[in-house]
RORO-966163 format. One record per residue (C-alpha): x, y, z. Coordinates in nm, 4 decimals. Example, Ala and Ser with C-alpha at 12.3 -4.5 7.8 and 13.67 -1.06 7.14 Angstrom:
<atoms>
{atom {1.2300; -0.4500; 0.7800}};
{atom {1.3670; -0.1060; 0.7140}};
</atoms>
This chain:
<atoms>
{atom {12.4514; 7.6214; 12.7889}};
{atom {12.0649; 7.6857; 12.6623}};
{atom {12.1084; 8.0186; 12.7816}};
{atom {12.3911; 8.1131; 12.5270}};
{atom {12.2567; 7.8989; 12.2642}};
{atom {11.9435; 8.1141; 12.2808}};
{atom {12.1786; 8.4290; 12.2846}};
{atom {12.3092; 8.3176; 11.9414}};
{atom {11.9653; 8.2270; 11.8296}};
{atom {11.7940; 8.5719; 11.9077}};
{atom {12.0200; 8.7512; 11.7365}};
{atom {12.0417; 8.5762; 11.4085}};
{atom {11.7097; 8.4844; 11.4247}};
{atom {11.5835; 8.8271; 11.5520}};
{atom {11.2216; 8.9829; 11.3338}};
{atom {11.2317; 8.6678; 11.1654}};
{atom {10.8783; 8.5141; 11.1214}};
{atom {10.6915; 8.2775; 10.8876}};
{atom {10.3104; 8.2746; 10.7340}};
{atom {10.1141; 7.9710; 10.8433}};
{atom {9.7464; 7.8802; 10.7697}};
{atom {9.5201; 8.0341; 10.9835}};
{atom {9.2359; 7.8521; 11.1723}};
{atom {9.1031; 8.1941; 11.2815}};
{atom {9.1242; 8.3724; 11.6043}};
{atom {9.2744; 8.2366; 11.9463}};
{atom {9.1637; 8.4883; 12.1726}};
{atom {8.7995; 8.3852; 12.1041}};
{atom {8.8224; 8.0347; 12.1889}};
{atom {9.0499; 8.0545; 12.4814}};
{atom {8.8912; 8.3707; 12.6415}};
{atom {8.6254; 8.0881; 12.7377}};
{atom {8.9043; 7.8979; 12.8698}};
{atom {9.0532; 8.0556; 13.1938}};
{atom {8.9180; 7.8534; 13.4443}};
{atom {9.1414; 7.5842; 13.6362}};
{atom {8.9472; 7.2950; 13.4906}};
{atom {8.8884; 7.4636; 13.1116}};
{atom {8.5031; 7.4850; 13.1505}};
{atom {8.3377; 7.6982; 12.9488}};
{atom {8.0805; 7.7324; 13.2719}};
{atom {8.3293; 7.8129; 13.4768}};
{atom {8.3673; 8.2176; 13.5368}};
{atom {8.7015; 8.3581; 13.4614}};
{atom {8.8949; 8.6083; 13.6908}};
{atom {8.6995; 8.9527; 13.6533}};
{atom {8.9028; 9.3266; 13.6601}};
{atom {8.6591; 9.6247; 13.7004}};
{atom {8.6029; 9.8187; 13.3670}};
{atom {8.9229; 10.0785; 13.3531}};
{atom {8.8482; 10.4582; 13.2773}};
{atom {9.1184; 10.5692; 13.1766}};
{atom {9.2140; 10.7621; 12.8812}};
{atom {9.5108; 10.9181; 12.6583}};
{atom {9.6877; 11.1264; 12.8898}};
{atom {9.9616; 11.2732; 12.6357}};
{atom {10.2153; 11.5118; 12.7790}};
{atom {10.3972; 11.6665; 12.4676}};
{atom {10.6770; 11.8373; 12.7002}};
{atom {10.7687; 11.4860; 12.8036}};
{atom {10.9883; 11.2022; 12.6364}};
{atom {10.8181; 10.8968; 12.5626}};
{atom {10.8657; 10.6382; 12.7658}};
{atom {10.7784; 10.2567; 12.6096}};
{atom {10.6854; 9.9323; 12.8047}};
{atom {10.7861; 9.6991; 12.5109}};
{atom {10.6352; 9.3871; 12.6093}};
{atom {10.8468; 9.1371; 12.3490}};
{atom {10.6629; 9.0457; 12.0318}};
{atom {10.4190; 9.2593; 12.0956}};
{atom {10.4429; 9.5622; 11.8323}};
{atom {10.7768; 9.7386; 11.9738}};
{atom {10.9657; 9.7292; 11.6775}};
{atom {10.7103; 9.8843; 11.4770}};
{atom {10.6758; 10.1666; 11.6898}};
{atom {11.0777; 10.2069; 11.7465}};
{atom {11.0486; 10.2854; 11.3189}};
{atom {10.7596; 10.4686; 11.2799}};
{atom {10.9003; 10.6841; 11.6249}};
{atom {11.2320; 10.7302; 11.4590}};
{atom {11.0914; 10.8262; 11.0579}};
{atom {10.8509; 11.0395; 11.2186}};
{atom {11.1005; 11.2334; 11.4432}};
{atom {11.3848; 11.1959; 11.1901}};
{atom {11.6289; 11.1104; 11.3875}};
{atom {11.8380; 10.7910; 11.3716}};
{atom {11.7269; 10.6039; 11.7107}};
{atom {11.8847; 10.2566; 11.8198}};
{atom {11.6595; 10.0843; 11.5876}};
{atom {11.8861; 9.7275; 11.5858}};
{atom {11.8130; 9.7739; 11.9893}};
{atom {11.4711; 9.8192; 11.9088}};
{atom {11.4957; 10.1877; 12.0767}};
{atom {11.6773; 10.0487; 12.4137}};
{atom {11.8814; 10.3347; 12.5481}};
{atom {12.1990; 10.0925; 12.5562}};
{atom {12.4422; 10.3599; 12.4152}};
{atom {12.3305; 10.6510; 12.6365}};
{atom {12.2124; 10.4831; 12.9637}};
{atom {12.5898; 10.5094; 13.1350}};
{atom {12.6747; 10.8337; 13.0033}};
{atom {12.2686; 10.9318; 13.1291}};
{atom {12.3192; 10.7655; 13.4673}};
{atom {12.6690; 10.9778; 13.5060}};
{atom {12.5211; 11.3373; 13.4344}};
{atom {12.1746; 11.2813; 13.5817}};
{atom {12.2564; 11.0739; 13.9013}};
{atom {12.0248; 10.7726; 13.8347}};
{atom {11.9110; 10.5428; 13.5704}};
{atom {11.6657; 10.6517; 13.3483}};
{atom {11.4197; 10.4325; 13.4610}};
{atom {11.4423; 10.5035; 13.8215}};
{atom {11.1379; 10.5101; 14.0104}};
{atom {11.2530; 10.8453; 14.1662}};
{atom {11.3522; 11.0257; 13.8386}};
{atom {11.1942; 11.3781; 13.7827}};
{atom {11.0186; 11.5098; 13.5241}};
{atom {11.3190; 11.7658; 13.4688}};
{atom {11.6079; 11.4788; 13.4901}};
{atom {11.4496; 11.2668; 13.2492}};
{atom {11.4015; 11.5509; 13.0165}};
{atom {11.7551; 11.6583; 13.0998}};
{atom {11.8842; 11.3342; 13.0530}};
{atom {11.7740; 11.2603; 12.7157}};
{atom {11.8149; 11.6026; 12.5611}};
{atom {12.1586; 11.5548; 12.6015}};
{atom {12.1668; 11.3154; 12.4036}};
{atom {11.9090; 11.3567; 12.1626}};
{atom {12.0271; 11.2627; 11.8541}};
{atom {12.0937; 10.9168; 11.9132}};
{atom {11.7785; 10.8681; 12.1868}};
{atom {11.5693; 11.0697; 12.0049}};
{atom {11.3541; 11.1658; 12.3486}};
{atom {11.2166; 10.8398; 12.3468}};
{atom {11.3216; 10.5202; 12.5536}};
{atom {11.2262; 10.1573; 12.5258}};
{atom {11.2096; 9.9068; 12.7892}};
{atom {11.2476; 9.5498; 12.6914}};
{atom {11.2623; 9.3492; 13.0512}};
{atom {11.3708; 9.0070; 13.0262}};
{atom {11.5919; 9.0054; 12.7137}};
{atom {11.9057; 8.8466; 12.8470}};
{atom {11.8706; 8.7769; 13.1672}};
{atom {11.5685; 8.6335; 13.3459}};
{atom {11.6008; 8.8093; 13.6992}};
{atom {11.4980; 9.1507; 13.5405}};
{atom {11.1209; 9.0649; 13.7304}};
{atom {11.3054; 9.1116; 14.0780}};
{atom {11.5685; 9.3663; 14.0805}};
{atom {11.5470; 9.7960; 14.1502}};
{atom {11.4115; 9.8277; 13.7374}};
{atom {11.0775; 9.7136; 13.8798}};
{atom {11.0426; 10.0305; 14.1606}};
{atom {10.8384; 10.1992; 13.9603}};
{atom {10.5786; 9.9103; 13.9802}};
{atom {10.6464; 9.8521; 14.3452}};
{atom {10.5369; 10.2458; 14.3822}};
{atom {10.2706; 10.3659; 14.1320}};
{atom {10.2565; 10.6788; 14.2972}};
{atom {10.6461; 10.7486; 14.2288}};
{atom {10.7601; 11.0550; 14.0133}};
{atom {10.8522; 10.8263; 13.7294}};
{atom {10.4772; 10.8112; 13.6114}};
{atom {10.4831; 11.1858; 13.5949}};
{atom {10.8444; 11.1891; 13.4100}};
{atom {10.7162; 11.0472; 13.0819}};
{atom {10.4506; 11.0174; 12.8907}};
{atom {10.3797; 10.6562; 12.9087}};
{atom {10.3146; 10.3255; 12.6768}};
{atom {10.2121; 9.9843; 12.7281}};
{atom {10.2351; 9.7363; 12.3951}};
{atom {10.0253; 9.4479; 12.4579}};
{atom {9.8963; 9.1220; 12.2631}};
{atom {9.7118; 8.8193; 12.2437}};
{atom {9.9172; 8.5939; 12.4519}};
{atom {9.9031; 8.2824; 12.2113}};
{atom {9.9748; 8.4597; 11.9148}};
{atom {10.2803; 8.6615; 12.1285}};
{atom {10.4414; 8.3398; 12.2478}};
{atom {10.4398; 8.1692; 11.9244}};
{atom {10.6280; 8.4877; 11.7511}};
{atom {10.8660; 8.4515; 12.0242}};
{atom {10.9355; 8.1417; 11.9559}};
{atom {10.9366; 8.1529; 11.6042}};
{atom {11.2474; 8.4660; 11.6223}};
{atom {11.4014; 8.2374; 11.8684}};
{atom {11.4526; 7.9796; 11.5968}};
{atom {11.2274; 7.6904; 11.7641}};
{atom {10.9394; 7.6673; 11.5099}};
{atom {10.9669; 7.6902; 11.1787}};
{atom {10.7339; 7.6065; 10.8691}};
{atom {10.8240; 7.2367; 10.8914}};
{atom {10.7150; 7.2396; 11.2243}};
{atom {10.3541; 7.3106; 11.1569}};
{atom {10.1167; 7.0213; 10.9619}};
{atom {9.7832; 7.0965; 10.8659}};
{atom {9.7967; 7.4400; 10.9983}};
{atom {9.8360; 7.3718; 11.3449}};
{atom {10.0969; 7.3625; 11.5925}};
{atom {10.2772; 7.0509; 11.7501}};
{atom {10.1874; 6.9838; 12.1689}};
{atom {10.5078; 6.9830; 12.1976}};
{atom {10.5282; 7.3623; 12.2247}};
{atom {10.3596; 7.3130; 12.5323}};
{atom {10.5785; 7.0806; 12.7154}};
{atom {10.7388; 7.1266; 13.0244}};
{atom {10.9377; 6.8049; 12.9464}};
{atom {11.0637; 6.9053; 12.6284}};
{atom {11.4445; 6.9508; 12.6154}};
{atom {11.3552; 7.3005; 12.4679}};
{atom {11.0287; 7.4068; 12.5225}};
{atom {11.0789; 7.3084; 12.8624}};
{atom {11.3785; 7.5116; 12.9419}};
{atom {11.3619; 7.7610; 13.1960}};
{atom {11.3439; 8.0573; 12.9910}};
{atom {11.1105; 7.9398; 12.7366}};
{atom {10.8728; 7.8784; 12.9938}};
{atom {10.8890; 8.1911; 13.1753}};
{atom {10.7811; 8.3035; 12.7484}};
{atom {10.4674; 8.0842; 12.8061}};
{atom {10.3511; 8.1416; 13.1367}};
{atom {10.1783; 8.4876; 13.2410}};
{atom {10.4740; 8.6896; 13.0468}};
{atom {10.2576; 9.0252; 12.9991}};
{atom {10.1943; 9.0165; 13.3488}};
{atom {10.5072; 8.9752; 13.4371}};
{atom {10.6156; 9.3190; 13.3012}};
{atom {10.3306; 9.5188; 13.5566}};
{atom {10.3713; 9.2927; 13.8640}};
{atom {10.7720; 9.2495; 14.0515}};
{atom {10.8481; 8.9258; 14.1481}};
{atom {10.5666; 8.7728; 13.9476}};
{atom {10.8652; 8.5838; 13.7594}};
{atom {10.9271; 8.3908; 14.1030}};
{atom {10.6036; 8.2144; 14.0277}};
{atom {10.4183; 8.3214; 13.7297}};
{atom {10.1667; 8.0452; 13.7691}};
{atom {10.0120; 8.2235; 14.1188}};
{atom {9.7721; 8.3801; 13.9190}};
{atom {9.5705; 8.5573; 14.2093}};
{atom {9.3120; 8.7990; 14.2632}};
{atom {9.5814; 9.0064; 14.4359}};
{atom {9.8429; 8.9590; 14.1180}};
{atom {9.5434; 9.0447; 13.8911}};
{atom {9.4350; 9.3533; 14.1011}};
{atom {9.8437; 9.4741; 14.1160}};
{atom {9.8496; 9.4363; 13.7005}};
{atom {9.5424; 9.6410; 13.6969}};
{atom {9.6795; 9.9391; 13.8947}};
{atom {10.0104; 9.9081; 13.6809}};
{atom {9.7898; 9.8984; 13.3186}};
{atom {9.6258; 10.2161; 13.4409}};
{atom {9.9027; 10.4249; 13.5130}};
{atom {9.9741; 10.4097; 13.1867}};
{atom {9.8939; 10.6850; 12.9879}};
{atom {9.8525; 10.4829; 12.6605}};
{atom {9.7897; 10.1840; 12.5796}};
{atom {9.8197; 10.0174; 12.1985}};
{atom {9.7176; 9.6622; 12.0710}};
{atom {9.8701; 9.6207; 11.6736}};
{atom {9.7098; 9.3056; 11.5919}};
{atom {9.3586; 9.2829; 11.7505}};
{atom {9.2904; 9.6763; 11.7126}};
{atom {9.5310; 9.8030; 11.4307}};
{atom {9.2621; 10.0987; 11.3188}};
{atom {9.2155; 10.2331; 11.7321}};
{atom {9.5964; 10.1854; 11.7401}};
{atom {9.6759; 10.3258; 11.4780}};
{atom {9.4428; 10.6221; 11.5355}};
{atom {9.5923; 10.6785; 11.8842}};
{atom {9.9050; 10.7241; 11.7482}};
{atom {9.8425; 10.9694; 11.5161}};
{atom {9.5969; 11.1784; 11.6857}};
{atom {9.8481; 11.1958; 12.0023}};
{atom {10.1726; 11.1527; 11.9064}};
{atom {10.1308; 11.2820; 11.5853}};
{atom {10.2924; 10.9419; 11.4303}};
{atom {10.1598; 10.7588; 11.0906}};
{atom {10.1914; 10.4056; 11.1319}};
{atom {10.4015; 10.2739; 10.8102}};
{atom {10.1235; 10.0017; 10.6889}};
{atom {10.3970; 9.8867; 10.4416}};
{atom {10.7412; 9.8304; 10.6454}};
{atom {10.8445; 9.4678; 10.7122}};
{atom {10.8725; 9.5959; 11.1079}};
{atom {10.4874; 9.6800; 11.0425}};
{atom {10.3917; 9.3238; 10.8614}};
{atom {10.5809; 9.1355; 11.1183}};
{atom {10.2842; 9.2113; 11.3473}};
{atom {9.9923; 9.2953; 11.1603}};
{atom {10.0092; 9.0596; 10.8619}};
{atom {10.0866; 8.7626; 11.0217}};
{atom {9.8401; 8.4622; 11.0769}};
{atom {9.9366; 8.2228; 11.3120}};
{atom {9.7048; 7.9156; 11.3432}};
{atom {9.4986; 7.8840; 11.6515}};
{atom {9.5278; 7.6255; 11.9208}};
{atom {9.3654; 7.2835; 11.9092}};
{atom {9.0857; 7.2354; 12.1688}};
{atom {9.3192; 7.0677; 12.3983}};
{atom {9.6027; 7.3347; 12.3484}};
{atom {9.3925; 7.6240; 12.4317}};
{atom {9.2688; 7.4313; 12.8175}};
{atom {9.5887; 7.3688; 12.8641}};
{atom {9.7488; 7.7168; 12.7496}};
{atom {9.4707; 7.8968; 12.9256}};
{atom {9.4984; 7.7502; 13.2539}};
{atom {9.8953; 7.9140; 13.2734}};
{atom {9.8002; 8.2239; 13.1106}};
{atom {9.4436; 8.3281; 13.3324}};
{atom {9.6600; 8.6686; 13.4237}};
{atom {9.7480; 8.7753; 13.0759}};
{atom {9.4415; 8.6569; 12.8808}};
{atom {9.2338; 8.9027; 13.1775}};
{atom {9.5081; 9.1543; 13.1741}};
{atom {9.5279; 9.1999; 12.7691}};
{atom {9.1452; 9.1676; 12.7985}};
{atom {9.1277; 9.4879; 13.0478}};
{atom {9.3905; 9.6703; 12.8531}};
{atom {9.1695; 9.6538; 12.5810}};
{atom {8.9033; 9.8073; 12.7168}};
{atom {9.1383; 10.1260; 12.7447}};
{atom {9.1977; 10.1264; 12.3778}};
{atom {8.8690; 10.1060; 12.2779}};
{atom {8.7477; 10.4023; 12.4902}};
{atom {9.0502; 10.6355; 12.4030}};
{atom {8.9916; 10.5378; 12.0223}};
{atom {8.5971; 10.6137; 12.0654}};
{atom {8.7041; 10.9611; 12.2753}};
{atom {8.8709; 11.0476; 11.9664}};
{atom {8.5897; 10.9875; 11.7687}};
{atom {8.3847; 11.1939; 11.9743}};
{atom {8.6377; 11.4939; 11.9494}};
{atom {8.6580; 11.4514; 11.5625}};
{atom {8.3022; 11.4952; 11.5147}};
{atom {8.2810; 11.7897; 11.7573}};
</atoms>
């Protein structure tokens, strides 16, 4: 019964989000905050600094990890006015009207961790004008299983032919900030909701007839991560050293990686200077995820968020560190 109520919710609810009083920054207070017991003493989980950079392929479509909440329907509209083409954009660039007819000519699906470089190009030039040569991947929409099944291959082998079949995207975001925008499209928090500009505890509760439904806590727990590691869903609270070393490997096969909110400018610059795309400051798709200011957690909130988020808060923290050096390599290259 939730599960269809949310169905109904998402949809009419869907890029729907409110303005509430800022208190500043989450990601500053709870980065201090991913220990078991909240200490500020207490070391968080450590990934080694990445060194990768941009790794653009212009022969190849574009293929989009679209992490939910996280910037993807921004790009899906600046992709589509930049190419001029009229993409999927109420599917936020999901292939649904092509992936049958796609998985009929070409043999597979186009996210197959086997496809070719020449399939998937194949694939989507034949039907170009409504894919645009660009694909979307928004895991976890309807149907909370997504983490197990054959869609996640490409994970299980980072060495497949997929990662050499597009040119590849990972959207990422402060994990407070990306949960609360969830819930907000899903209807669940509104402006009468929040007094004082903060947010109610009850967000946070697993006892909560809705905020402690299944799928809204698979939103709050370790959801980035659960994009880059398969079968994380089972258990998204077994935040290891091995889960944390897996998401690594996955960030890094990506060959870009784009934050909207904490680094708009890098992001921004990224996109233009490889993909040749200008970043529409002024569309509502843009605001939704730039203008935004969600209040931070309370003390309390942020231990208690923290603790069930150490994998994403590391994992968006490591992703980072790619965006900053492939922003700074095109700095480099300008002045040269």
């Amino acid at each position: 019964m939730f599960f269809r109520f949310y169905l109904g919710i998402h949809f009419l609810a869907a890029g729907a989000e409110w303005a509430f009083p800022s208190q500043g920054p989450s990601v500053a207070l709870l980065s201090t905050l991913t220990s078991n017991n909240g200490s500020k003493e207490a070391q968080p989980l450590e990934l080694q600094t990445t060194t990768g950079l941009p790794k653009v392929r212009s022969d190849k479509p574009v293929f989009v990890e679209h992490v939910m909440k996280c910037g993807g329907s921004s790009l899906c509209v600046d992709l589509s006015l930049q190419r001029d083409c009229r993409a999927t954009l109420g599917a936020n660039c999901r292939p649904d009207r092509v992936q049958v007819r796609f998985e009929k000519l070409i043999g597979k699906k186009w996210r197959a961790a086997d496809i070719t470089p020449e399939e998937a190009k194949m694939g989507l030039e034949a039907f170009d004008e409504e894919a645009c040569n660009f694909v979307f991947s928004e895991m976890g929409l309807r149907r909370e299983t997504n983490n197990f099944g054959l869609s996640m291959d490409r994970y299980r082998d980072l060495s497949s032919s997929f990662w050499d079949a597009y040119t590849t995207v990972l959207l990422v975001r402060d994990p407070w900030e990306r949960y609360l925008s969830h819930l907000n499209q899903w209807g669940f928090i509104a402006s009468k909701d929040v007094a004082d500009g903060s947010i109610s505890d009850a967000v946070l509760s697993d006892s909560h007839k809705v905020f402690g439904a299944f799928q809204v806590k698979i939103l709050r727990q370790n959801f980035i991560t659960q994009h880059l590691v398969p079968d994380f869903r089972r258990n998204p609270l077994n935040c290891s050293n091995e889960i944390l070393e897996k998401a690594k490997n996955s960030v890094d096969r990506y060959d870009i990686v784009l934050d909207f909110k904490e680094y708009p400018e890098e992001t921004s610059s990224i996109l233009l200077k490889e993909f040749g795309i200008r970043s529409d400051n002024t569309s509502k798709a843009h605001e939704r995820i730039t203008k935004i200011k969600w209040p931070a957690p309370q003390k309390s909130q942020a231990i208690k968020f923290a603790k069930i988020n150490k994998c994403d808060y590391e994992v968006v923290k490591y992703a980072r560190r790619r965006i900053l050096k492939a922003s700074q390599s095109l700095d480099v290259s300008d002045e040269e």
